[in-house]
CHARMM-style PDB file with segment names, atoms N, HN, CA, C and O in Angstrom:
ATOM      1  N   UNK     1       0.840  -1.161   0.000  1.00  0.00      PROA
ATOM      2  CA  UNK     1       0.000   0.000   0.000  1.00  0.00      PROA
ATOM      3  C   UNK     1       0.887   1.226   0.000  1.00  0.00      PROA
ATOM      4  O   UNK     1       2.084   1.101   0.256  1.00  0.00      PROA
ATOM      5  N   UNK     2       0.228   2.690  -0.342  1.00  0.00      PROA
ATOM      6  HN  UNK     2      -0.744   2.792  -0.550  1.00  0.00      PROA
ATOM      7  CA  UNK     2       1.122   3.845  -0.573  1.00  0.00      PROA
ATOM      8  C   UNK     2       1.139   4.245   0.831  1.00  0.00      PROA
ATOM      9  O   UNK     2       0.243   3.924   1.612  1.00  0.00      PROA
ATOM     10  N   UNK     3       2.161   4.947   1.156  1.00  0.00      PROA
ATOM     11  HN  UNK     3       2.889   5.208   0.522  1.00  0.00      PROA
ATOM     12  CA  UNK     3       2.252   5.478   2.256  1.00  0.00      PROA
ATOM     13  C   UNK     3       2.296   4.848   3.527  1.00  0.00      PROA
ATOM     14  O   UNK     3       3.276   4.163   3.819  1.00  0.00      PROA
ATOM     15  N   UNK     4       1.523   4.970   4.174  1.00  0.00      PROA
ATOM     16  HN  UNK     4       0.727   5.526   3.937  1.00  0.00      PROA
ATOM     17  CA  UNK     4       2.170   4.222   5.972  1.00  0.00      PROA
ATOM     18  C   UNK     4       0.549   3.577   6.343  1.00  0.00      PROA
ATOM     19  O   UNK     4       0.375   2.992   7.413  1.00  0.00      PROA
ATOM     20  N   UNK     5      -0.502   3.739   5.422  1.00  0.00      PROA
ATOM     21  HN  UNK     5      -0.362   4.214   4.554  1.00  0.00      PROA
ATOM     22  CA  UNK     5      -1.683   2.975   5.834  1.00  0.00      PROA
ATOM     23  C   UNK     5      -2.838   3.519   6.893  1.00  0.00      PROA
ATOM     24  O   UNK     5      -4.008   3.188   7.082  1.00  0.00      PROA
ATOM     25  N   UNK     6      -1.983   4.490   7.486  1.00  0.00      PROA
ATOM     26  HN  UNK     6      -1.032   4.759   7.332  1.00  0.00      PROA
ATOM     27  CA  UNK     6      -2.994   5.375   8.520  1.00  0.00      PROA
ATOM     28  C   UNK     6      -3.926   6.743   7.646  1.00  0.00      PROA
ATOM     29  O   UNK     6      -4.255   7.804   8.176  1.00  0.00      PROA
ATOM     30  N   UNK     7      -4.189   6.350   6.271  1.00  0.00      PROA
ATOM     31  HN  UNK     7      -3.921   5.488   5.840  1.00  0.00      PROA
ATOM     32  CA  UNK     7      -5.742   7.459   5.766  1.00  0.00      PROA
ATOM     33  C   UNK     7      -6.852   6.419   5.937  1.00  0.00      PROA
ATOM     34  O   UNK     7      -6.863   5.204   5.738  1.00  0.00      PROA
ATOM     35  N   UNK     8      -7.670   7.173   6.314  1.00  0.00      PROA
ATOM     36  HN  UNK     8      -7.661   8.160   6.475  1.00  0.00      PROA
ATOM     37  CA  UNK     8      -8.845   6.636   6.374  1.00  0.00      PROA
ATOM     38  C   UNK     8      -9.816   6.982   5.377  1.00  0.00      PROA
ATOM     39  O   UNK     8      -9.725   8.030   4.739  1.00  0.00      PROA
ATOM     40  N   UNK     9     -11.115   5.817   5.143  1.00  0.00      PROA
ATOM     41  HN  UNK     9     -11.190   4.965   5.662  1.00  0.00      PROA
ATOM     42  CA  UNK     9     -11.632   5.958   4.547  1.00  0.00      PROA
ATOM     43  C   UNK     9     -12.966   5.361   5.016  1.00  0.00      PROA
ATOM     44  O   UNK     9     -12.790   4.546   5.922  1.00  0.00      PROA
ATOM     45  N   UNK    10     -14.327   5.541   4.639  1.00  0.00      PROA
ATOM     46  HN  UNK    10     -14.469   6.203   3.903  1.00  0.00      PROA
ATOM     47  CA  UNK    10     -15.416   5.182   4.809  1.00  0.00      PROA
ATOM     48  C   UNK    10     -15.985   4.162   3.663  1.00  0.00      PROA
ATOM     49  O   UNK    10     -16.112   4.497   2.485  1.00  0.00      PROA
ATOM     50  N   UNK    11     -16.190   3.343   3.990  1.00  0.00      PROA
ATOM     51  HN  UNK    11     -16.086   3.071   4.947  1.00  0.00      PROA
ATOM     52  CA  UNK    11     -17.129   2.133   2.889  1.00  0.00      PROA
ATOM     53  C   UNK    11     -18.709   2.485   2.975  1.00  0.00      PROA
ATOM     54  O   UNK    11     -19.141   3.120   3.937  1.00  0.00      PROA
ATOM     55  N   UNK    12     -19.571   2.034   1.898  1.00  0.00      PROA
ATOM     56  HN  UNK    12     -19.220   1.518   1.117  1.00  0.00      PROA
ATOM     57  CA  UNK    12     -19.989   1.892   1.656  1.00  0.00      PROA
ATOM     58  C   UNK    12     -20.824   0.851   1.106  1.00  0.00      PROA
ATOM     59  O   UNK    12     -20.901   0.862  -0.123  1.00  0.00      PROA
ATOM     60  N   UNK    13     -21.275   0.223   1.532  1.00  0.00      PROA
ATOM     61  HN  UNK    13     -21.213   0.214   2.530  1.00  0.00      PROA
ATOM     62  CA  UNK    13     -21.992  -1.226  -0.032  1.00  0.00      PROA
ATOM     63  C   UNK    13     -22.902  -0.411  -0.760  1.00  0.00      PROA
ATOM     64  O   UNK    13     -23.616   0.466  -0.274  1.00  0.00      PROA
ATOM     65  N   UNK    14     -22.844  -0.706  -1.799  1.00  0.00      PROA
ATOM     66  HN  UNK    14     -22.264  -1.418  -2.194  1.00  0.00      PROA
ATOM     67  CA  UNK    14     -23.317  -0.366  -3.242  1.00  0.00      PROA
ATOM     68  C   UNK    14     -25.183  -0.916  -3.075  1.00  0.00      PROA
ATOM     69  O   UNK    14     -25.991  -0.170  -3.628  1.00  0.00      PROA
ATOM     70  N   UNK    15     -25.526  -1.682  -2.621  1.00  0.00      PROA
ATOM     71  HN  UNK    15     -24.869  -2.288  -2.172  1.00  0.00      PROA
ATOM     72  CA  UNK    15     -27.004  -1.971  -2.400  1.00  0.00      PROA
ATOM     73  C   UNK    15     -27.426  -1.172  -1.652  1.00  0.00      PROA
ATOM     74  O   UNK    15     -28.475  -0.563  -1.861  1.00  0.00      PROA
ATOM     75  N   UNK    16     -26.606  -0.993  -0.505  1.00  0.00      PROA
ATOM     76  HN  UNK    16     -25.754  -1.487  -0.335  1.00  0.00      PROA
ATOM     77  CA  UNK    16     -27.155   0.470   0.627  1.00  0.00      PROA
ATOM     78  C   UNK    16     -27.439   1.828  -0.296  1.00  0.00      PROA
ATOM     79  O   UNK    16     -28.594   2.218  -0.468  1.00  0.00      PROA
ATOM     80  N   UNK    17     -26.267   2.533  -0.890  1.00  0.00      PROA
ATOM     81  HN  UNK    17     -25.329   2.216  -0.750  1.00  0.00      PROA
ATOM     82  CA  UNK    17     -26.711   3.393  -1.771  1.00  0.00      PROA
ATOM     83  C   UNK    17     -27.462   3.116  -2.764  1.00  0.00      PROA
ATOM     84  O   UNK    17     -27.765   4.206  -3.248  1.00  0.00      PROA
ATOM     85  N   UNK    18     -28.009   2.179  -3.438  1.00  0.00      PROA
ATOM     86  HN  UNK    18     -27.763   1.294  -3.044  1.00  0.00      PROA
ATOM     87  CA  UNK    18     -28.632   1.917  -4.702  1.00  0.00      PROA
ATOM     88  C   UNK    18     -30.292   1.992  -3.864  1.00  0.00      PROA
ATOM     89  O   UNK    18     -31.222   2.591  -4.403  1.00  0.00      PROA
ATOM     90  N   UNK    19     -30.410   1.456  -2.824  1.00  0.00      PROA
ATOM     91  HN  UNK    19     -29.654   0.969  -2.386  1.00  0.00      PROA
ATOM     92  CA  UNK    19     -31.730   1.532  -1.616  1.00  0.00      PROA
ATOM     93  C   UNK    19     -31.738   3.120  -1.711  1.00  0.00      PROA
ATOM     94  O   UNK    19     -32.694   3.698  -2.229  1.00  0.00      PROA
ATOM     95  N   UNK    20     -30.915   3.638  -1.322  1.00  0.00      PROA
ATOM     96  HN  UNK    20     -30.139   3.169  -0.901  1.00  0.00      PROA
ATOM     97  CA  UNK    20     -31.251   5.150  -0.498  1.00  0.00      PROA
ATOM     98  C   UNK    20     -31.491   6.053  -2.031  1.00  0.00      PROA
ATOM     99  O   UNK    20     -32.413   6.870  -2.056  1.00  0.00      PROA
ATOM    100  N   UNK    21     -30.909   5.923  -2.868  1.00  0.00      PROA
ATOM    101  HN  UNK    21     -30.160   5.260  -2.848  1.00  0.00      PROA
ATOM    102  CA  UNK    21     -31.120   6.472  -4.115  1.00  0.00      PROA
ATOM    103  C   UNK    21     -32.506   6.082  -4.733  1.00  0.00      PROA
ATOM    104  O   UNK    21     -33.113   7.019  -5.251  1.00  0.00      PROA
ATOM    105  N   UNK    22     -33.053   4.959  -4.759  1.00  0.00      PROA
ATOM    106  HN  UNK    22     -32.560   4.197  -4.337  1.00  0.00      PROA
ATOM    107  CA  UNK    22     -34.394   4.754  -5.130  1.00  0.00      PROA
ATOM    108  C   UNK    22     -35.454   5.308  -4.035  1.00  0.00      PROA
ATOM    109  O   UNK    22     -36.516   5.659  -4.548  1.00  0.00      PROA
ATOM    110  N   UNK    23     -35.380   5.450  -2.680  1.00  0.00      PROA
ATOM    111  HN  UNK    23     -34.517   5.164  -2.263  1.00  0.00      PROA
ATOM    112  CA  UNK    23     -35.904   6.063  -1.761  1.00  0.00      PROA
ATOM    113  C   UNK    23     -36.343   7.655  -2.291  1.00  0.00      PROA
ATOM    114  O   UNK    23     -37.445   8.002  -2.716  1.00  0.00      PROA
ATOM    115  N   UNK    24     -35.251   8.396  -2.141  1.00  0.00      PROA
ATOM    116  HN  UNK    24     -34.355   8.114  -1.796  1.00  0.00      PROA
ATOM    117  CA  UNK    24     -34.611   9.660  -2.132  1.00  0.00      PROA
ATOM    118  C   UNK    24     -35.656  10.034  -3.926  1.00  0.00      PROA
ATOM    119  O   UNK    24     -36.297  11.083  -3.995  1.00  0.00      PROA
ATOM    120  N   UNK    25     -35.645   9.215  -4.932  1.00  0.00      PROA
ATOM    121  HN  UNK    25     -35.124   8.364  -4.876  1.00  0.00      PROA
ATOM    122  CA  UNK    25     -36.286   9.757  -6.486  1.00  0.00      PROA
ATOM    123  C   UNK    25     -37.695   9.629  -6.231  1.00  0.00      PROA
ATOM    124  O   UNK    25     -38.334   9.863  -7.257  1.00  0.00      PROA
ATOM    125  N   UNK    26     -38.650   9.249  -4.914  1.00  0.00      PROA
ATOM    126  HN  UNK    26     -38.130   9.059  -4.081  1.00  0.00      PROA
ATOM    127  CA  UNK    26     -39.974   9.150  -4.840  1.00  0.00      PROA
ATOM    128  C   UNK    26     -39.944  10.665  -3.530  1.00  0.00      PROA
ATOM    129  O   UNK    26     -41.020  11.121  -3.143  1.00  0.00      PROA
ATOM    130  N   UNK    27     -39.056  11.054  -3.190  1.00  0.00      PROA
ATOM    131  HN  UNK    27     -38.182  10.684  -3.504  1.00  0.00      PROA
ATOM    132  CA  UNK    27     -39.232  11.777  -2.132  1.00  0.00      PROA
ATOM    133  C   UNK    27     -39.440  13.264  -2.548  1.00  0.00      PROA
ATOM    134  O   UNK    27     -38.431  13.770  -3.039  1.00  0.00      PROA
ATOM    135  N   UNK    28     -40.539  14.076  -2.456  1.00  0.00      PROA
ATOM    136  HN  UNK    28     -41.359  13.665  -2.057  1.00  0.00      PROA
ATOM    137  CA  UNK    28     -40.623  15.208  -3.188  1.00  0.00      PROA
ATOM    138  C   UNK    28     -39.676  16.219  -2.131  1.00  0.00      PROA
ATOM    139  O   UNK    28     -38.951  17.093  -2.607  1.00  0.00      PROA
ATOM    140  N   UNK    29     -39.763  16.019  -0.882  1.00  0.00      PROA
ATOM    141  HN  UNK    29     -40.351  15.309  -0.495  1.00  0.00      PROA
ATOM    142  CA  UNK    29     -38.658  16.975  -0.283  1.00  0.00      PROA
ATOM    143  C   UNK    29     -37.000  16.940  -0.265  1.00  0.00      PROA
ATOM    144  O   UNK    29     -36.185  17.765   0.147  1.00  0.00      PROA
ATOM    145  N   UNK    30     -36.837  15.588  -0.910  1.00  0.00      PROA
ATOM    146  HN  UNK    30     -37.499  14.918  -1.245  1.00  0.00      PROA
ATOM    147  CA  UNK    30     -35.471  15.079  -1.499  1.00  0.00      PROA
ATOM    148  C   UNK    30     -34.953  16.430  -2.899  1.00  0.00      PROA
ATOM    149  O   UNK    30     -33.766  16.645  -3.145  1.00  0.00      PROA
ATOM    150  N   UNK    31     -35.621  16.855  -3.324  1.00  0.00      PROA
ATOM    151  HN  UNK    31     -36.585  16.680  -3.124  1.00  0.00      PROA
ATOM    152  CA  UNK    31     -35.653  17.340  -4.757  1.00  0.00      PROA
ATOM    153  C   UNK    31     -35.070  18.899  -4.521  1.00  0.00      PROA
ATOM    154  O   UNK    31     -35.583  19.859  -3.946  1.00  0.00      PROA
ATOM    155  N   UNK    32     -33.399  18.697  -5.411  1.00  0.00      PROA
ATOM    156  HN  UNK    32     -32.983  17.916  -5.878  1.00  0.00      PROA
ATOM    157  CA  UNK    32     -32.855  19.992  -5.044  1.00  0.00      PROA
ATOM    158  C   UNK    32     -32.006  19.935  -3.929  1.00  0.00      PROA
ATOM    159  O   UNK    32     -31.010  20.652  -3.835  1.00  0.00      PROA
ATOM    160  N   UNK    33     -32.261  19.324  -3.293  1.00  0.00      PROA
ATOM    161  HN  UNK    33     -33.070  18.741  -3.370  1.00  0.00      PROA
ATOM    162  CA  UNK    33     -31.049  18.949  -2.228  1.00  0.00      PROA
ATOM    163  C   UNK    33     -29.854  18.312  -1.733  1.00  0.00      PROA
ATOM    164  O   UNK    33     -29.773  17.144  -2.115  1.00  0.00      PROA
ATOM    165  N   UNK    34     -29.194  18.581  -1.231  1.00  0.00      PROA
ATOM    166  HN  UNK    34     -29.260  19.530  -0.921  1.00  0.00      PROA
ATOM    167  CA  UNK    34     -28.072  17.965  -0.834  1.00  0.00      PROA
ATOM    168  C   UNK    34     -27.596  16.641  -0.321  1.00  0.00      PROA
ATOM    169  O   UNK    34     -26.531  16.942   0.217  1.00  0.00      PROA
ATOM    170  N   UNK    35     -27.770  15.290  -0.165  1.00  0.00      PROA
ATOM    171  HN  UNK    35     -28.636  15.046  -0.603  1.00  0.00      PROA
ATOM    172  CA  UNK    35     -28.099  14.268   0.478  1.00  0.00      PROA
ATOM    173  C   UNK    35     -26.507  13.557   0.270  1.00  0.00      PROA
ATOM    174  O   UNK    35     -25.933  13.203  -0.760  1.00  0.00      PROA
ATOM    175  N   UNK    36     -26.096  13.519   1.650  1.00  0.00      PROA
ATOM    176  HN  UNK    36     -26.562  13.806   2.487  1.00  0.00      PROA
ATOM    177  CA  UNK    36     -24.950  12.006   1.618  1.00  0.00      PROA
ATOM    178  C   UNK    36     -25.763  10.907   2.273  1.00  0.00      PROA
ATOM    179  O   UNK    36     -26.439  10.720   3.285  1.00  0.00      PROA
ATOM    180  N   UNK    37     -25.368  10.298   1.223  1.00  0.00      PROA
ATOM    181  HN  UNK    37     -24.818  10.450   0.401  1.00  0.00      PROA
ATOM    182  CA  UNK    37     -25.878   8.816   1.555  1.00  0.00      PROA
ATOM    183  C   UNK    37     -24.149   7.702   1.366  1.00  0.00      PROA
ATOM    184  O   UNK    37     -23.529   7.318   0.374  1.00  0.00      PROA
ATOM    185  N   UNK    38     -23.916   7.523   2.937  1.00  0.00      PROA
ATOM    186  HN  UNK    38     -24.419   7.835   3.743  1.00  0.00      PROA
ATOM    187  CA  UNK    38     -22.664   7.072   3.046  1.00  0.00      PROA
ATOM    188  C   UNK    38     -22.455   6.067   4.153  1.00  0.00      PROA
ATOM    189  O   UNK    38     -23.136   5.059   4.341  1.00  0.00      PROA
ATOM    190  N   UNK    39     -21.068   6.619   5.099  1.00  0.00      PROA
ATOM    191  HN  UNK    39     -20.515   7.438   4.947  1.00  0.00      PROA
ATOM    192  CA  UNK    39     -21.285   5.319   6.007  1.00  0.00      PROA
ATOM    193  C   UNK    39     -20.144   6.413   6.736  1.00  0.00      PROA
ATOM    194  O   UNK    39     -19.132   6.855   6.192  1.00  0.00      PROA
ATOM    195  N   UNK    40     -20.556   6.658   7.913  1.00  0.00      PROA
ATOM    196  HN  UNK    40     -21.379   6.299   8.355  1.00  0.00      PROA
ATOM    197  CA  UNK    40     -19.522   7.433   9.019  1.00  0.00      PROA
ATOM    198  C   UNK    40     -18.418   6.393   9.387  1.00  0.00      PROA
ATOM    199  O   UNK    40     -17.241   6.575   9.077  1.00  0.00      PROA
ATOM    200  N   UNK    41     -18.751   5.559   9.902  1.00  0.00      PROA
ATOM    201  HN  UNK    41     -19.708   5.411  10.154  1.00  0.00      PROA
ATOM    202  CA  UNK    41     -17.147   4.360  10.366  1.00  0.00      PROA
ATOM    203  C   UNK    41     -16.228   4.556   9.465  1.00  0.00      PROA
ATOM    204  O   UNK    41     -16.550   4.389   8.289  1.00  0.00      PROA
ATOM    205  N   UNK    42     -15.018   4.910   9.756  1.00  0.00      PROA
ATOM    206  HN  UNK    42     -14.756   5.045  10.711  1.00  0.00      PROA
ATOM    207  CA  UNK    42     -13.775   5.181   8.933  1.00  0.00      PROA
ATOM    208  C   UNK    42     -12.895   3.362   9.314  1.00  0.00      PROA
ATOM    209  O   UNK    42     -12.873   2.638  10.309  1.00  0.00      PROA
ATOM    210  N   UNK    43     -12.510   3.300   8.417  1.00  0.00      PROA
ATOM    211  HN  UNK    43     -12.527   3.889   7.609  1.00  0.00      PROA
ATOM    212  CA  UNK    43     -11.078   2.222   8.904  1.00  0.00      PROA
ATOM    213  C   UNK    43     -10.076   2.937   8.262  1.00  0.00      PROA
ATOM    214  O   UNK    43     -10.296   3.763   7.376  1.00  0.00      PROA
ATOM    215  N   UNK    44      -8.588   2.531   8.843  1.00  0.00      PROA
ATOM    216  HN  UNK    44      -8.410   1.860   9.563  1.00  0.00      PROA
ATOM    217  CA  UNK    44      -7.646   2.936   7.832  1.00  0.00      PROA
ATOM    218  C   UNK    44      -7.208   1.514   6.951  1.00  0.00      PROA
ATOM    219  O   UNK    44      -7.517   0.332   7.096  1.00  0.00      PROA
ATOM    220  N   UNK    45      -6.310   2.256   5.944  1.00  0.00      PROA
ATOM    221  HN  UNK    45      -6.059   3.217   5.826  1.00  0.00      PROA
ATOM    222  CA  UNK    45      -6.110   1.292   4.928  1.00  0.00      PROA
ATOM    223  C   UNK    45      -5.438  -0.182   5.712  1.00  0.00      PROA
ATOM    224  O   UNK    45      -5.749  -1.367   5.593  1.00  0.00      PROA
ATOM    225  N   UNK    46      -4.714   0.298   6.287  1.00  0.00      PROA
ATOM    226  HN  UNK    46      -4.461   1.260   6.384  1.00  0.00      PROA
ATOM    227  CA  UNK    46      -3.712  -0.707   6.845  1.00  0.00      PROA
ATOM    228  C   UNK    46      -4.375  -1.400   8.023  1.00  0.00      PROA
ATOM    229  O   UNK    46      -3.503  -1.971   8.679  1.00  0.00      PROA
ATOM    230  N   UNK    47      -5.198  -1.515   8.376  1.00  0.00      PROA
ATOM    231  HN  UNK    47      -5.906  -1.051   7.843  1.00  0.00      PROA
ATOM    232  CA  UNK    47      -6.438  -2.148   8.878  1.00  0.00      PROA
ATOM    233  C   UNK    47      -7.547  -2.785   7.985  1.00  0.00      PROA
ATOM    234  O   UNK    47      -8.329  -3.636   8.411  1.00  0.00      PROA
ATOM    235  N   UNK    48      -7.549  -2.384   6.926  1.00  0.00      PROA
ATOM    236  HN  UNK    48      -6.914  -1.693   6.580  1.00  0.00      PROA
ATOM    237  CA  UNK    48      -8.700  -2.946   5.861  1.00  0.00      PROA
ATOM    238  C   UNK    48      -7.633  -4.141   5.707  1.00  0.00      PROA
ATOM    239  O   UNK    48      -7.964  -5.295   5.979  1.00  0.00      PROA
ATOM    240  N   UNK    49      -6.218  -3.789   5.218  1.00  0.00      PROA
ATOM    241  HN  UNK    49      -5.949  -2.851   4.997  1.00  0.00      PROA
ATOM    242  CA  UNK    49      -5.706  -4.547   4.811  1.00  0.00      PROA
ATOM    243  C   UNK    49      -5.624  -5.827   5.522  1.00  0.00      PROA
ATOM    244  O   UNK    49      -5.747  -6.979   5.105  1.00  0.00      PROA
ATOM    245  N   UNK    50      -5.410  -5.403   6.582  1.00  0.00      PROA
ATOM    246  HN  UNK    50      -5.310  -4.467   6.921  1.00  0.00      PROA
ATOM    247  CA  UNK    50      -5.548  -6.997   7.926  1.00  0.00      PROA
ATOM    248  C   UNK    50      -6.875  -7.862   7.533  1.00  0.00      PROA
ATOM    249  O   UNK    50      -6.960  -9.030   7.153  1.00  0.00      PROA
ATOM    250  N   UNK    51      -7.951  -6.804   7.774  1.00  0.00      PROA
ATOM    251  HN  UNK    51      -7.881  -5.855   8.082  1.00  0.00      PROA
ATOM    252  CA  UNK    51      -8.846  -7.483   8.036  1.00  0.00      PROA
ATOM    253  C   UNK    51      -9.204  -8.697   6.725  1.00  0.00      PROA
ATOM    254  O   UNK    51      -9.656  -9.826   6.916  1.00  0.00      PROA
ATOM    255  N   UNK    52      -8.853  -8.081   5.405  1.00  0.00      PROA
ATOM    256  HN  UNK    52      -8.485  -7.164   5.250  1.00  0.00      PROA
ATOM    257  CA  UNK    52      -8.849  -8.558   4.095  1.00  0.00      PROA
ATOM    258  C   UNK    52      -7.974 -10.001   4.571  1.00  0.00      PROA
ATOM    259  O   UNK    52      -8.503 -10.971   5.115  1.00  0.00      PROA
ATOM    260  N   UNK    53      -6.409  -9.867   4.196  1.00  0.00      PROA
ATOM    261  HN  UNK    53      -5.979  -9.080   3.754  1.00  0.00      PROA
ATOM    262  CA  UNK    53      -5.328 -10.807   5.140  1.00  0.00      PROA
ATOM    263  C   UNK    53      -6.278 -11.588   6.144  1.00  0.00      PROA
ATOM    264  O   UNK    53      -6.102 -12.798   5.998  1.00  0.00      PROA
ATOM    265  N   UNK    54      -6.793 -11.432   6.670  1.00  0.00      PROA
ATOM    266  HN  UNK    54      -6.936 -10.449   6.788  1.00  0.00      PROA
ATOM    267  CA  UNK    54      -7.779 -12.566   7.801  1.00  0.00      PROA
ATOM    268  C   UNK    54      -8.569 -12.967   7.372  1.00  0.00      PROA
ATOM    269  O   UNK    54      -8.529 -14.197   7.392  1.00  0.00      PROA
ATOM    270  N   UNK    55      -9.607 -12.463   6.810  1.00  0.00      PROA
ATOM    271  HN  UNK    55      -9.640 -11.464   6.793  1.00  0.00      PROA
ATOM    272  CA  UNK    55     -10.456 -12.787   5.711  1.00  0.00      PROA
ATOM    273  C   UNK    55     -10.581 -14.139   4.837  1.00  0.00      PROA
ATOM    274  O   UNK    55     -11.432 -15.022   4.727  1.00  0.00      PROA
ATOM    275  N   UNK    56      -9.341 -13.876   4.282  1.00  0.00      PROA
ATOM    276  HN  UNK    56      -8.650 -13.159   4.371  1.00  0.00      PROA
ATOM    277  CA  UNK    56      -9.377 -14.471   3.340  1.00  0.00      PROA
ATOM    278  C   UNK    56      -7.872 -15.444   3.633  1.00  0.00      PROA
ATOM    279  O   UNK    56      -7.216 -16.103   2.827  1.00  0.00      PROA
ATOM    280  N   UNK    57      -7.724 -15.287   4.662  1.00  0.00      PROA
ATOM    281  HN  UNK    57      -8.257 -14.751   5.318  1.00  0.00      PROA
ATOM    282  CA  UNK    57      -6.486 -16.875   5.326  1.00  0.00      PROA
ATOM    283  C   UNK    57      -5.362 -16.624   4.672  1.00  0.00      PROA
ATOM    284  O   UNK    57      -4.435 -17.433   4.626  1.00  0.00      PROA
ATOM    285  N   UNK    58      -5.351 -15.605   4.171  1.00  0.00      PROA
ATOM    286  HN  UNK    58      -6.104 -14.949   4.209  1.00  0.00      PROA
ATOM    287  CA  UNK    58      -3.833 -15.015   3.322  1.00  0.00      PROA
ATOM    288  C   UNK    58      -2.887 -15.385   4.595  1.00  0.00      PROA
ATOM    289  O   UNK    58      -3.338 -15.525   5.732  1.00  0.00      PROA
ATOM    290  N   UNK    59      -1.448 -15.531   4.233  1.00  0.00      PROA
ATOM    291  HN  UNK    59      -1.082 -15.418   3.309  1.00  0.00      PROA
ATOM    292  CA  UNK    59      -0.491 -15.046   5.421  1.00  0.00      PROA
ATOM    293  C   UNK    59       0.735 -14.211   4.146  1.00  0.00      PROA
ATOM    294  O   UNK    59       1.925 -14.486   4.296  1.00  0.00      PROA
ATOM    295  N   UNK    60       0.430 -13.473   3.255  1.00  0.00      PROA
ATOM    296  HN  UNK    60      -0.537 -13.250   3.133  1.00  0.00      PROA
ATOM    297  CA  UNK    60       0.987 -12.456   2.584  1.00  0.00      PROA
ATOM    298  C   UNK    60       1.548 -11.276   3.425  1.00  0.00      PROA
ATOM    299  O   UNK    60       0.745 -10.758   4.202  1.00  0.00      PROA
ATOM    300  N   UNK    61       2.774 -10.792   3.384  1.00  0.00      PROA
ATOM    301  HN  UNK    61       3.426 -11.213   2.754  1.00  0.00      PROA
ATOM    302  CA  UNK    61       2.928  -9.882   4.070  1.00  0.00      PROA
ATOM    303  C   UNK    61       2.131  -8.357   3.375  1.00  0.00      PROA
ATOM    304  O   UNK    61       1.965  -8.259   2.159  1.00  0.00      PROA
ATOM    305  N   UNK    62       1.695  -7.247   4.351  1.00  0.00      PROA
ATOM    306  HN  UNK    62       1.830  -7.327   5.339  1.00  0.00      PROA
ATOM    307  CA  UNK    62       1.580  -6.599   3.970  1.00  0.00      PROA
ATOM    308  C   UNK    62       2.553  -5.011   3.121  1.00  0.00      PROA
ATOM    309  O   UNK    62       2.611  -4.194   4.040  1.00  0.00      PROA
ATOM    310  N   UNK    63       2.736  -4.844   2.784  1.00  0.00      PROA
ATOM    311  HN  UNK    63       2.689  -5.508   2.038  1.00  0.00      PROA
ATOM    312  CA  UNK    63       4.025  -4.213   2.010  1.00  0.00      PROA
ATOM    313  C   UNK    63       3.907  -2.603   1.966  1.00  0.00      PROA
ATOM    314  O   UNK    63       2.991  -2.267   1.216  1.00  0.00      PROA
ATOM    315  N   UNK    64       4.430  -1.757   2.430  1.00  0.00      PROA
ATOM    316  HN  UNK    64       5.175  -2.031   3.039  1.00  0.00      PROA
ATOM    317  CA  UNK    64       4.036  -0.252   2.944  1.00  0.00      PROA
ATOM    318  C   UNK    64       5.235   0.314   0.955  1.00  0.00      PROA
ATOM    319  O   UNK    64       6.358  -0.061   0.617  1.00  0.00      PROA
ATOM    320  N   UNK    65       4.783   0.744   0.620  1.00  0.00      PROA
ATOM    321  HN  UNK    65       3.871   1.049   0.894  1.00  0.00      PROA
ATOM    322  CA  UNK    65       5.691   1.818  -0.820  1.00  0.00      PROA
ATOM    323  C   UNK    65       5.918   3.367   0.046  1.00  0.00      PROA
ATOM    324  O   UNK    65       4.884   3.848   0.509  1.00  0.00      PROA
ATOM    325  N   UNK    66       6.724   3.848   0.186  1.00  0.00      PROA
ATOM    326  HN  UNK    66       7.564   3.457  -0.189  1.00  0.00      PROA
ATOM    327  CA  UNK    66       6.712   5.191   0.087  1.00  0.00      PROA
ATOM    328  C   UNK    66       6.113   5.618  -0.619  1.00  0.00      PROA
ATOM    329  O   UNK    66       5.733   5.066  -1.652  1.00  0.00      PROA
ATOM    330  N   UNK    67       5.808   6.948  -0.190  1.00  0.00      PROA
ATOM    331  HN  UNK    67       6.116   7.396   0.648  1.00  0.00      PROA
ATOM    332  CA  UNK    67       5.416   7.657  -1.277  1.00  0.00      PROA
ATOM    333  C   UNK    67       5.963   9.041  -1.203  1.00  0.00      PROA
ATOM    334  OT1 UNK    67       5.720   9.850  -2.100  1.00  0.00      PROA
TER     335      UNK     67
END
């Protein structure tokens, strides 16, 4: 991974937004507005990466690139 693994980022699943987006096109007070439709829990990369590595029974090391 680039850098040292500590940015964070927020996930999403793609069915959650694809739900809230079909919600949100019947909603007349939706219209014109601003709406995140997301996910507050951050992980950092280098934690996704573990959890992936566990996941999936890897014993791959994880590999930091400068950047």
């Amino acid at each position: 991974m680039f850098g040292d693994g500590n940015q964070q980022r927020a996930f999403t699943h793609v069915s959650d937004v694809v739900g809230a987006l079909l919600k949100l096109v019947v909603e007349p007070q939706s219209h014109r507005q601003v709406i995140n439709v997301g996910n507050v829990q951050e992980i950092t990369i280098y934690k996704l990466a573990e959890r992936v590595r566990e996941l999936s029974g890897s014993s791959s090391p994880i590999k930091l690139i400068p950047v």
